[in-house]
C-alpha positions as CSV (number, residue, x, y, z in Angstrom):
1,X,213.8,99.8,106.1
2,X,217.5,100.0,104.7
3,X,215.7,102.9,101.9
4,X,214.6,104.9,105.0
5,X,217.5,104.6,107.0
6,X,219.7,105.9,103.6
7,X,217.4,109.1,103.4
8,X,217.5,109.9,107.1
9,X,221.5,109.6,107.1
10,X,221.1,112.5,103.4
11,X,218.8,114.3,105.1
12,X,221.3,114.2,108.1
13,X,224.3,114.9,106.1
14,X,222.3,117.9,104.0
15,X,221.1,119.1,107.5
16,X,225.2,119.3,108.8
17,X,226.3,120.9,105.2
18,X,223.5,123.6,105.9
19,X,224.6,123.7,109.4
20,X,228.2,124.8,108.4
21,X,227.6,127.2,105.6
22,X,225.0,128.8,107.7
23,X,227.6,129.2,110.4
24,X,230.0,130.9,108.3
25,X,227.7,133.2,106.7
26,X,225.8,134.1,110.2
27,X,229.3,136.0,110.9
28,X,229.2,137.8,108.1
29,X,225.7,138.8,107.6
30,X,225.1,140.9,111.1
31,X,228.2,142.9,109.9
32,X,227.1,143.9,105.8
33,X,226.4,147.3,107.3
34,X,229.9,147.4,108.3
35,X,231.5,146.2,105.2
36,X,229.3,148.6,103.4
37,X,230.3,151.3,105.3
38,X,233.9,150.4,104.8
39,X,233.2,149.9,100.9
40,X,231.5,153.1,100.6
41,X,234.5,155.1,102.8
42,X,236.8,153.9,99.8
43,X,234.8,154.0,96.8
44,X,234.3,157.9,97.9
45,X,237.2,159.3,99.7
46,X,240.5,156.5,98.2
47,X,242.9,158.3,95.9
48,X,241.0,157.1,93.3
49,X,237.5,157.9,94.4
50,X,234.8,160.3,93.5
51,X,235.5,162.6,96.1
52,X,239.1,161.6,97.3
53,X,239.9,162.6,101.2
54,X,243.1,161.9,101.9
55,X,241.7,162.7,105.9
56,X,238.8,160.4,105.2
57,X,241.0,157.8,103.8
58,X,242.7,157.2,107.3
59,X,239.6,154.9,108.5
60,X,240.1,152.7,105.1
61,X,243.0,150.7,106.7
62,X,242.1,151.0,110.6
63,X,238.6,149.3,109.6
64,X,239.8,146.9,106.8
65,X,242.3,145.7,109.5
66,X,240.7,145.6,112.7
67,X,237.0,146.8,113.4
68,X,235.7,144.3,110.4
69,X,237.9,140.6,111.7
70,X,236.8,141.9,115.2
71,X,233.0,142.5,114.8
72,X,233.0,139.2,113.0
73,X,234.9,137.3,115.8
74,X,232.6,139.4,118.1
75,X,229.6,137.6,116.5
76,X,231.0,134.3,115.9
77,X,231.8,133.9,119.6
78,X,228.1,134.9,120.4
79,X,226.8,132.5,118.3
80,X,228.5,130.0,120.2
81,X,228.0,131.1,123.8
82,X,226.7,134.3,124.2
83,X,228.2,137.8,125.7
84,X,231.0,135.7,127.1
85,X,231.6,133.7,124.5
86,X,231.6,137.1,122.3
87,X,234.1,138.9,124.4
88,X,236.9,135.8,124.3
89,X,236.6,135.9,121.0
90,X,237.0,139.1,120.4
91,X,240.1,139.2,122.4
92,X,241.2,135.7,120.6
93,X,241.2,137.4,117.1
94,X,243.9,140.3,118.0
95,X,246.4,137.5,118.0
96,X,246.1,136.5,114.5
97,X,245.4,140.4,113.1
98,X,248.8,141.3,115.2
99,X,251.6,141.0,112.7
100,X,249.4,140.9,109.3
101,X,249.2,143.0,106.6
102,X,246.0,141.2,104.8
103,X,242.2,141.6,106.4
104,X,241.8,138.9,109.0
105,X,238.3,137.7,108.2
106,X,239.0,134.0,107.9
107,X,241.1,134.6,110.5
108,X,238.2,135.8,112.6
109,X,235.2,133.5,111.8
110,X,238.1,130.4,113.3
111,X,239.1,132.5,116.4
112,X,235.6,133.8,117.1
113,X,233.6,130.7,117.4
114,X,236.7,128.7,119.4
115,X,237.1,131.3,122.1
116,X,233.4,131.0,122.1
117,X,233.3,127.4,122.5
118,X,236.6,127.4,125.0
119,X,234.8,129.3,126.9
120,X,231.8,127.5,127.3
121,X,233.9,124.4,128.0
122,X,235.8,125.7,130.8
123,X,232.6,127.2,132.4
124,X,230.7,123.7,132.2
125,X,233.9,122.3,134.3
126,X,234.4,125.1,137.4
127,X,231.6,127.5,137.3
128,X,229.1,125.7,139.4
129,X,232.1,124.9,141.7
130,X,232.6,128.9,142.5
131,X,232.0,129.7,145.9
132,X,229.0,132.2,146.9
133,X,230.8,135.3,147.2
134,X,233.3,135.0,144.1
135,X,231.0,134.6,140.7
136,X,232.3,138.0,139.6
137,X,235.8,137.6,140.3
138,X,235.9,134.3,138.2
139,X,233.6,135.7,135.4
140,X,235.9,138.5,135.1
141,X,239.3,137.1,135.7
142,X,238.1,133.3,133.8
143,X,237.2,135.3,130.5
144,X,240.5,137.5,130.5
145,X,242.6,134.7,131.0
146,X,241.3,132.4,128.3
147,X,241.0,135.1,126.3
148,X,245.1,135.7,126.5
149,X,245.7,132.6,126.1
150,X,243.7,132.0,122.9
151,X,245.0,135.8,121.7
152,X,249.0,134.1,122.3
153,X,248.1,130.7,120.4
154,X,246.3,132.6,117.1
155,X,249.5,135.0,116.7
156,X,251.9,131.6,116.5
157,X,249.8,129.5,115.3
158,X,246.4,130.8,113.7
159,X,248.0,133.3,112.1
160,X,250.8,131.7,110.3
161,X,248.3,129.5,108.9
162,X,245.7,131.5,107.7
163,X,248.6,133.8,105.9
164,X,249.9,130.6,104.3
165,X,246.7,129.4,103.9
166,X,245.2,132.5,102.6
167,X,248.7,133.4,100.0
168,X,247.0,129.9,98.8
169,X,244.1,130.2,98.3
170,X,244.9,134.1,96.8
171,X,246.9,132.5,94.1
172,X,244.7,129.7,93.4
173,X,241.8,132.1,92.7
174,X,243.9,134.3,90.5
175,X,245.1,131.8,88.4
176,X,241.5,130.4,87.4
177,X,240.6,134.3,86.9
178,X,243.8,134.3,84.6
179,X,243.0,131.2,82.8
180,X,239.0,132.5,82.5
181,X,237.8,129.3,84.3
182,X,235.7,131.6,86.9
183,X,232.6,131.5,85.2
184,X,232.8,127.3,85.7
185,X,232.1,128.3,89.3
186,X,228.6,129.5,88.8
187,X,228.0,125.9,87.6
188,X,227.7,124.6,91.3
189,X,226.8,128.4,92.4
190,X,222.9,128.6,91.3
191,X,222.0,125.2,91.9
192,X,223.2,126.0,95.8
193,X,221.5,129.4,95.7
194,X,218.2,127.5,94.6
195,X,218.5,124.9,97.5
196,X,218.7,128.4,99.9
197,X,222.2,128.1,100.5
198,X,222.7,131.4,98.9
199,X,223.7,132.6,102.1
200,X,226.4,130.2,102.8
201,X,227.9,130.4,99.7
202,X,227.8,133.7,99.5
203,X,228.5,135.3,102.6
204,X,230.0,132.0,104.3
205,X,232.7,131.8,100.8
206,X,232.7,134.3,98.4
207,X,232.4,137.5,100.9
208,X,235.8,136.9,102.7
209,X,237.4,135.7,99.9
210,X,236.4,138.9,98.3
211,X,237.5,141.3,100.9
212,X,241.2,140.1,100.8
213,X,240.9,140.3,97.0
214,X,239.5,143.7,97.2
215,X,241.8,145.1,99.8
216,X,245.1,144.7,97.5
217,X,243.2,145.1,94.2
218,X,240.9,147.5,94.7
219,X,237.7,145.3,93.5
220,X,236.7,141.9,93.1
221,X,234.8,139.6,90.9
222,X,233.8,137.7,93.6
223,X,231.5,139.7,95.0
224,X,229.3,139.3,91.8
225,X,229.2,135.3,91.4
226,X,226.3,135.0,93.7
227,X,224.6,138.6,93.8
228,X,224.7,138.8,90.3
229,X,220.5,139.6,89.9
230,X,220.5,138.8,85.7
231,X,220.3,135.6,86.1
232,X,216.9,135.4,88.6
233,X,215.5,138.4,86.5
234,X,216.3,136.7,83.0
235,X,213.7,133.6,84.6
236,X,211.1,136.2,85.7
237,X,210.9,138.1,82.3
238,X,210.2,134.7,80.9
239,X,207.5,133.7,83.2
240,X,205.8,137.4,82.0
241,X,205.8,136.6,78.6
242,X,205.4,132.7,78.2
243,X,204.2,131.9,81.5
244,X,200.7,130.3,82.8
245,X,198.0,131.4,85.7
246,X,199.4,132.6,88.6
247,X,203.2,132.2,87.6
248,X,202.6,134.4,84.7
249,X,200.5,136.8,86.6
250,X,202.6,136.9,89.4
251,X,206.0,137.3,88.1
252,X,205.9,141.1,87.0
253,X,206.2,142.0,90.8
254,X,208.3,139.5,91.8
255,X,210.6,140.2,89.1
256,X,210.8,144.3,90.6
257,X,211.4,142.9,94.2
258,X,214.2,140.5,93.0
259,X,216.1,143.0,90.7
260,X,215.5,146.0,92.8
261,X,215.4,144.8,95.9
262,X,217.5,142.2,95.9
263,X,215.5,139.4,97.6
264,X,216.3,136.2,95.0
265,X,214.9,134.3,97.2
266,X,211.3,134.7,95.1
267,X,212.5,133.3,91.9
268,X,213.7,130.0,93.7
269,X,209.8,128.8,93.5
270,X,209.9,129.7,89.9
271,X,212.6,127.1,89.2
272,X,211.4,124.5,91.6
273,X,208.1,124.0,89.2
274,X,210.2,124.0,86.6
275,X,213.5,121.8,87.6
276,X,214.6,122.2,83.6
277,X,214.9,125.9,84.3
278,X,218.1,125.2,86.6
279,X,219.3,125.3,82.6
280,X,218.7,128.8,82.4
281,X,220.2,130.1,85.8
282,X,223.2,128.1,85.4
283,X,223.6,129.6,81.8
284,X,223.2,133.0,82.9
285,X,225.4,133.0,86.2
286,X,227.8,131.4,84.0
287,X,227.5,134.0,81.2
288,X,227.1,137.1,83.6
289,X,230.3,136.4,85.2
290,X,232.7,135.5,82.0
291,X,231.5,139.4,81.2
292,X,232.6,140.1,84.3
293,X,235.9,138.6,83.6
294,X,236.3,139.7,80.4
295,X,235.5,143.2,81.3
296,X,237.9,142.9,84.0
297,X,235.8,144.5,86.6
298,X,234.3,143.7,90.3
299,X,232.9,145.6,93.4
300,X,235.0,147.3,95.6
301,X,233.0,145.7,98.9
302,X,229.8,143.5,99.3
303,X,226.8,144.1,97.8
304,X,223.7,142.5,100.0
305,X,221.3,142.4,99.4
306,X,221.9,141.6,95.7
307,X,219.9,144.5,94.6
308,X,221.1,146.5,91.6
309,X,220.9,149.5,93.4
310,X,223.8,147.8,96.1
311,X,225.9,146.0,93.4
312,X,225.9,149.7,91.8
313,X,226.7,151.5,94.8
314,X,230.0,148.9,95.6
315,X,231.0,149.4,91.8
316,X,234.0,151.2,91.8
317,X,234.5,154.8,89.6
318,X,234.1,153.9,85.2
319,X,233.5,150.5,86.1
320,X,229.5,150.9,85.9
321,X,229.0,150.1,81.8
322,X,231.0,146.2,82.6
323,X,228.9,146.2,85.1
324,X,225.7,146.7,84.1
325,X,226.7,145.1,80.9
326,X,227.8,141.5,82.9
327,X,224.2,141.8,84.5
328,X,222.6,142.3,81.3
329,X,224.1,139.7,79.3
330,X,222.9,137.1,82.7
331,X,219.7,138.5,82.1
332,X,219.3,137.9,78.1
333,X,221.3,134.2,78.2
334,X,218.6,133.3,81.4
335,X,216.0,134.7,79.9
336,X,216.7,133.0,76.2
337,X,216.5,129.6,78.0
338,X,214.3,129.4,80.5
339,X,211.9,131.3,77.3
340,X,212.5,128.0,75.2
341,X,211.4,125.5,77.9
342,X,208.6,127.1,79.0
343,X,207.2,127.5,75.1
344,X,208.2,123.8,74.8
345,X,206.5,122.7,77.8
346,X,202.9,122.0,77.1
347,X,202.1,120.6,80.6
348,X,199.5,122.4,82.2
349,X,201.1,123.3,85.2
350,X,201.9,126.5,85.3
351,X,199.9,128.2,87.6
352,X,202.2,128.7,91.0
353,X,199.1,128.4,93.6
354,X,197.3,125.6,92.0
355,X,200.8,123.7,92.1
356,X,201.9,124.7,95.6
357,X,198.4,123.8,96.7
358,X,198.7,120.1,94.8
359,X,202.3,119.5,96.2
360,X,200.8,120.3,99.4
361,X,197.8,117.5,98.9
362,X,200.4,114.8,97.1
363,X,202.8,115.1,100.3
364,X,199.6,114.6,102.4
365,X,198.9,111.3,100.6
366,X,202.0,110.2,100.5
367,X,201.9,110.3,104.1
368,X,199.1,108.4,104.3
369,X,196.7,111.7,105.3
370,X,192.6,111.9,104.3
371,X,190.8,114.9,104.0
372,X,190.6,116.7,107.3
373,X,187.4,115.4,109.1
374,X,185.9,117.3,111.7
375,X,187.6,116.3,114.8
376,X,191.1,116.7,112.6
377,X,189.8,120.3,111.6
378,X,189.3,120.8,115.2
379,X,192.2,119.2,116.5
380,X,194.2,121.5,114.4
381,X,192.6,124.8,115.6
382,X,193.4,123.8,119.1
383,X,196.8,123.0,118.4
384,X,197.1,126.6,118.1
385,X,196.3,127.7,121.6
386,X,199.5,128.0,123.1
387,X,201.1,130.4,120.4
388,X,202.0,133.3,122.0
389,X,204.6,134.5,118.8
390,X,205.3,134.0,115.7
391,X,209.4,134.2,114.4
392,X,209.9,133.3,110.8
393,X,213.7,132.2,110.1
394,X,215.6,131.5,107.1
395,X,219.8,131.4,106.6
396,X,220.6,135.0,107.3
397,X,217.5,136.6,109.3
398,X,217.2,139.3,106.7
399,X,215.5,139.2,103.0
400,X,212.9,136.3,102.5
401,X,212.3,136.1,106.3
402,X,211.5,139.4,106.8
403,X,209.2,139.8,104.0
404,X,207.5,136.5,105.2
405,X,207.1,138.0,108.3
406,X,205.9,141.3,106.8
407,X,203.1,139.6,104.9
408,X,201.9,137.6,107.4
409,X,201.9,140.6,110.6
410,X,199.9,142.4,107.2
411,X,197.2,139.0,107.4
412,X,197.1,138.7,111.5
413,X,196.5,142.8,111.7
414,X,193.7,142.8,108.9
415,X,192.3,139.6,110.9
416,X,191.9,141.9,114.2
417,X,194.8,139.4,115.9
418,X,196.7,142.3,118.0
419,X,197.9,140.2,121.0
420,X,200.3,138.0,119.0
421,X,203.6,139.4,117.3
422,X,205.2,137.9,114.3
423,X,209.2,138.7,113.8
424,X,212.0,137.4,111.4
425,X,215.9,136.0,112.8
426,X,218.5,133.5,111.6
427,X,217.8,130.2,112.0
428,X,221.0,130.0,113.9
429,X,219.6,132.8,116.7
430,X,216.5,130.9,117.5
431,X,215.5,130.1,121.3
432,X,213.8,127.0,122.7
433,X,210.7,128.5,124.1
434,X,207.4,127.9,125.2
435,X,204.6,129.8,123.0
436,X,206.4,130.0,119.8
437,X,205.5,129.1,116.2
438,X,208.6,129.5,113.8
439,X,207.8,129.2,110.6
440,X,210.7,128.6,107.6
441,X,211.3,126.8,104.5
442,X,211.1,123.1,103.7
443,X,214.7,123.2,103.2
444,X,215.5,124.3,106.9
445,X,212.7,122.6,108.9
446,X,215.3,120.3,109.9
447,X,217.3,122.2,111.5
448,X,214.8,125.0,112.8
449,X,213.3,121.4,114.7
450,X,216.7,120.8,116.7
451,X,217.1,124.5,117.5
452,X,213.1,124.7,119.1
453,X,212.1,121.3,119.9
454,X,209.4,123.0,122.2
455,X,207.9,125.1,119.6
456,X,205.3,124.6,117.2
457,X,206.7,124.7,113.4
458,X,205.1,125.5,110.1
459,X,207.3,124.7,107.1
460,X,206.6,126.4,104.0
461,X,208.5,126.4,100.2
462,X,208.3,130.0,99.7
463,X,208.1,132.7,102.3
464,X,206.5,135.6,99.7
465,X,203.6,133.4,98.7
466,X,202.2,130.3,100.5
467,X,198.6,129.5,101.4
468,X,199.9,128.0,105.1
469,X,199.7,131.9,106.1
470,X,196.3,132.0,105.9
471,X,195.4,128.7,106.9
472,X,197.9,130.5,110.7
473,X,195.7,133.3,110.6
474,X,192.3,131.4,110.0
475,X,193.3,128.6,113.1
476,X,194.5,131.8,115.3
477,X,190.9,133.2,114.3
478,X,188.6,131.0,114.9
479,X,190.6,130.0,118.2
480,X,189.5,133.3,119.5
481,X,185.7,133.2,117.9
482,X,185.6,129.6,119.6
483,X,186.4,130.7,123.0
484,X,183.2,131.6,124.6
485,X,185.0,134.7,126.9
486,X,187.0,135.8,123.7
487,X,183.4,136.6,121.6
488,X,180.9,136.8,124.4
489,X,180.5,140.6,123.7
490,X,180.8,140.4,120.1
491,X,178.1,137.7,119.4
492,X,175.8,139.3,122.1
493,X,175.6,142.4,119.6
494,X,175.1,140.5,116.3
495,X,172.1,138.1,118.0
496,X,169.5,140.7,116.0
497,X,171.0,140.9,113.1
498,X,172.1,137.0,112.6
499,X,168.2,136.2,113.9
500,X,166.7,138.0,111.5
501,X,168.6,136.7,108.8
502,X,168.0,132.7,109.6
503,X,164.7,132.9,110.2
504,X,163.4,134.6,106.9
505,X,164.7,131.5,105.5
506,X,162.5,129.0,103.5
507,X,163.6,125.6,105.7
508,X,161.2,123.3,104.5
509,X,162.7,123.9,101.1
510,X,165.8,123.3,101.6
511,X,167.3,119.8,100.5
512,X,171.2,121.0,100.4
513,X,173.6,123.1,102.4
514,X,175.9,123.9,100.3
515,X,179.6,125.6,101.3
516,X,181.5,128.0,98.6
517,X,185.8,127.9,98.1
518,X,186.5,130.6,96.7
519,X,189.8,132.7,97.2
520,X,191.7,132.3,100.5
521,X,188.9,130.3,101.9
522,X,189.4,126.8,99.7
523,X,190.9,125.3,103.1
524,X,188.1,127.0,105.2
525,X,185.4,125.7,103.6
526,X,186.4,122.0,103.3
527,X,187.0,121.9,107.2
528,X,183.7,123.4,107.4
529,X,181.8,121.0,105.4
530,X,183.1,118.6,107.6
531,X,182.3,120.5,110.6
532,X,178.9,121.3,110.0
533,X,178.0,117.1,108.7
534,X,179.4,116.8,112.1
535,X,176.7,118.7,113.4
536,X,173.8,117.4,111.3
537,X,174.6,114.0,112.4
538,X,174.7,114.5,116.3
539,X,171.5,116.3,115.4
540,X,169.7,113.1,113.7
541,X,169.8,115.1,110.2
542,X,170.0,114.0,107.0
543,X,170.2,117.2,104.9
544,X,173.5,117.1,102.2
545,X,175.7,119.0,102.6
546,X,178.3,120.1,99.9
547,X,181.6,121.9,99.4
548,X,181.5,123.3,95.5
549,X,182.6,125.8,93.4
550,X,180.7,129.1,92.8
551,X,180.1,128.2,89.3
552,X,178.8,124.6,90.1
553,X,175.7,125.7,91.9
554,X,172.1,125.5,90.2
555,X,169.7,128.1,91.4
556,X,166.9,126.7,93.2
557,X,165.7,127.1,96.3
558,X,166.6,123.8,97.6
559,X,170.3,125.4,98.2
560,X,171.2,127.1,101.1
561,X,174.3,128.3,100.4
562,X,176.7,129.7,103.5
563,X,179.6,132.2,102.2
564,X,181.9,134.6,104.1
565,X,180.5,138.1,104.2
566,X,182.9,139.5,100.9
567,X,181.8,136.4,99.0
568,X,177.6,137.1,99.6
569,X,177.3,140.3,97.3
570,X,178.6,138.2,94.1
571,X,176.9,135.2,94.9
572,X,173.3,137.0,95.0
573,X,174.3,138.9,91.7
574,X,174.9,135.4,89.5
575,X,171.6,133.4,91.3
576,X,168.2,135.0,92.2
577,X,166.6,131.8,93.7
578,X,169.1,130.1,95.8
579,X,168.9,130.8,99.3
580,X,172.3,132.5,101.4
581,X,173.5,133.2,104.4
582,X,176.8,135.1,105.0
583,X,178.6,134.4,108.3
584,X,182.1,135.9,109.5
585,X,183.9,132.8,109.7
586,X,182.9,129.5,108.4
587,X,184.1,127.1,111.0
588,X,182.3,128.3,113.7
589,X,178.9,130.4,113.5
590,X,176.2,131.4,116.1
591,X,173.9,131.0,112.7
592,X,174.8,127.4,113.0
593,X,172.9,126.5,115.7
594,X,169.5,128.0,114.4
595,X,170.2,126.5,111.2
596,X,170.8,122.6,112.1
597,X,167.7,123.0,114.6
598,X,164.9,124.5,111.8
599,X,166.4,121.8,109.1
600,X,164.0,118.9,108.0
């Protein structure tokens, strides 16, 4: 009892710590494009730029100063209470920019959120006691005046502190660049970025940190620690060469969409199978950014996602050799160490499916779970009748979220789902709704629970490749093939064909049904075995029925083996005698019927 209590108060305290960096970083990460643009605007146009504009160069300071601390204040108040929560602290912020001379970020994501939350406060005291008549008057003139009020208390006393706190904070930083102690950093940096607190740390800490850096020395290191792609790349490579099954197989293209487009997210799986590989990052991240520091180089703005197209476009003019050199030398150290344990592991675990799938069955019996029986199979179908949409949501909204989502509307369209629509957000943006299936990582599920209590949740350990997606689309599919009114028209048409199919068969041969996992379908055809002993038994049968591997079967006539309609044209190429019958989904089949009535 005491053990469980202990975990739920660490899973408690990891869920808050998550919480919090996620907060910070949801400020930043809706305005990138806006710290792009401003990075872009003086890498170009500056004095020292590729093209300098001394016109052009007007916006650098106007944006540094105001638009960026305002958008960010903008969003941070939303995130607390909405549009009016968003306007108050917008207003809030131009008390601590006022009278400043540095970027206002952290200045921002304090006043942003509190005018947000004042806001909300003061409207849960008076607005329902407004009288009919007067909601806009008190909407307007409740919002201005907090928002005065909380503008007057940032310039005395927000913005003294984050100037004093920020001169801090500025001089820390230098002098562990100055001493080269930096690179020490990456140490707690890439075991947090394979935990998915990437975000946090990165845009939550490093970004705004950054920015001030950047906007008196014209770049910053900063902006590398955590985008820095070697070190992600470096584990790939070595999964290409001295990699197993699937891992080894799969890592050439999810080495292109980490380096290229900046998604680390898919090397995080990589290292979870491998927990000695945390070696490797840690080495490279440490490695990448001492370059960096020896070099003496940075990016002039943020460079999300942490693609080496964007960290080359934020590199500022003749920096591009340290550069590319820091990422390079990441890359090597990474891939140097992660190359040595993998050739000195000789487990035989190296194949990313079969281990996903075997976590998934260990957690099950931890848990105390059998093998899905019928009604269970059934059961969990069903549970699936009320989705109406699917959102997937991870830190930021953006990256492995979107992807997720990408390959799973891919799935749902191929499966001929159109009436259900599958989108990405921050975990932070998500609504309580009826209707809704959010699906996220193992890591979040916690806190993707308290934000929809009402919705149905799916928890996955790698958005860009998990099995769950097609157990969603398999459940949403048969759903709709078990609803008589949903498949009504479509069975009437395939009556002929299935007919004449069944009854060709040899029955009173038959002495085993046997059920083929092959592919996607290993789920599929466990629940149906146990689906279709269901039915034998209600029936008063007492044929066997199997679930096996293509490889296992003997070829006799005394099979009758059932396979999806892309499996049938391999199976009768490898046996001549055994007898088949291909149905379009193997949970529930007009066949079936016919079948279970002609058995012995």
């Amino acid at each position: 009892m005491e053990a469980k209590a202990t975990k739920t108060q660490k899973s408690s305290l990891k869920t808050k710590v998550q919480k919090f960096g996620t907060s910070l970083s949801s400020m930043i990460m809706p305005n990138i494009s806006s710290l792009i643009a401003w990075g872009l605007i003086t890498a170009i146009f500056m004095a020292a730029g590729w093209w300098p504009n001394a016109k052009i160069a007007t916006l650098i300071d106007p944006m540094k100063l105001y638009l960026i601390p305002l958008l960010i204040a903008y969003v941070g108040g939303r995130m607390v209470y909405d549009e009016r929560g968003a306007v108050v602290g917008a207003i809030a912020v131009m008390g601590v920019i006022v009278g400043s001379n540095i970027p206002m970020f952290l200045g921002a994501m304090i006043m942003g959120p509190l005018g947000g939350w004042c806001m909300k406060k003061f409207d849960q005291v008076f607005k329902d006691k407004v009288k009919t008549g007067f909601e806009m008057l008190y909407d307007n003139f409740s919002s201005g005046i907090m928002g005065m009020i909380l503008a007057i208390f940032g310039l005395f006393i927000v913005n003294p502190l984050v100037i004093a706190g920020n001169n801090l904070i500025s001089k820390g930083v230098d002098w562990i660049i100055s001493i080269h102690m930096l690179p020490l950093a990456n140490i707690f940096i890439e075991p947090a970025k394979i935990l998915f607190l990437n975000n946090a740390v990165g845009n939550g800490i490093l970004v705004p940190l950054g920015i001030q850096q950047s906007a008196s020395a014209g770049k910053s290191i900063l902006f590398l620690l955590e985008a820095d792609p070697g070190p992600g790349l470096g584990i790939l490579l070595a999964f290409m060469i001295f990699g197993k099954g699937m891992a080894k197989a799969s890592a050439p293209g999810a080495a292109i969409i980490q380096f290229f487009g900046g998604i680390h997210e898919i090397y995080f799986p990589y290292v979870l199978m491998k927990p000695a590989l945390i070696l490797a990052v840690i080495a490279g991240g440490v490695s990448g950014t001492f370059t960096f520091s020896l070099l003496g180089t940075g990016l002039k703005a943020a460079a999300s996602p942490g693609s080496i197209i964007a960290v080359l476009l934020m590199t500022p003019k003749g920096n591009y050799l340290q550069i590319l050199t820091g990422v390079a030398v990441a890359a090597v150290v990474s891939f140097v160490i992660a190359s040595l344990i993998l050739k000195a592991d000789k487990s035989a675990t190296g194949d990313l499916s079969a281990n996903q799938a075997k976590m998934e069955q260990m957690k099950a019996s931890s848990k105390g779970k059998d093998v899905p029986s019928a009604q269970a199979a059934t059961q969990s179908v069903k549970a699936y009748k009320d989705v109406k949409r699917i959102i997937f949501a991870c830190d930021a909204g953006m990256g492995s979220s979107a992807m997720g989502a990408s390959l799973l509307r891919d799935k749902v369209k191929k499966a001929g789902i159109n009436n259900i629509p599958v989108t990405n957000t921050a975990i932070s943006r998500l609504k309580d709704e009826d209707g809704l299936l959010v699906v996220t990582q193992e890591e979040l599920a916690d806190r993707a629970q308290q934000k929809t209590p009402s919705a149905m949740h799916i928890a996955v350990d790698n958005f860009l490749s998990s099995s769950k997606y097609d157990e969603i689309v398999l459940n949403l599919k048969t759903l709709s093939q078990i609803d008589p009114q949903a498949t009504k028209e479509e069975n009437s048409s395939k009556d002929a064909k299935s007919s004449d199919q069944v009854s060709q068969l040899n029955y009173s041969a038959i002495k085993e049904v046997d059920f083929i996992h092959h592919d996607q379908h290993v789920g599929s055809a466990t629940m149906a075995t146990s689906l279709f002993k269901d039915r034998l038994k209600k029936a008063g049968k007492h044929v066997a029925v199997e679930n096996m591997e293509i490889d296992d079967l003997d070829d006799s006539r005394e099979h009758l083996v059932i396979v999806t309609k892309e499996a049938e044209k391999n199976l009768k190429l490898r046996y001549t005698e055994i007898q088949v019958v291909s149905v379009d989904n193997l949970l529930e089949a007009k066949e079936y019927d016919y079948i279970v009535e002609h058995l012995a």
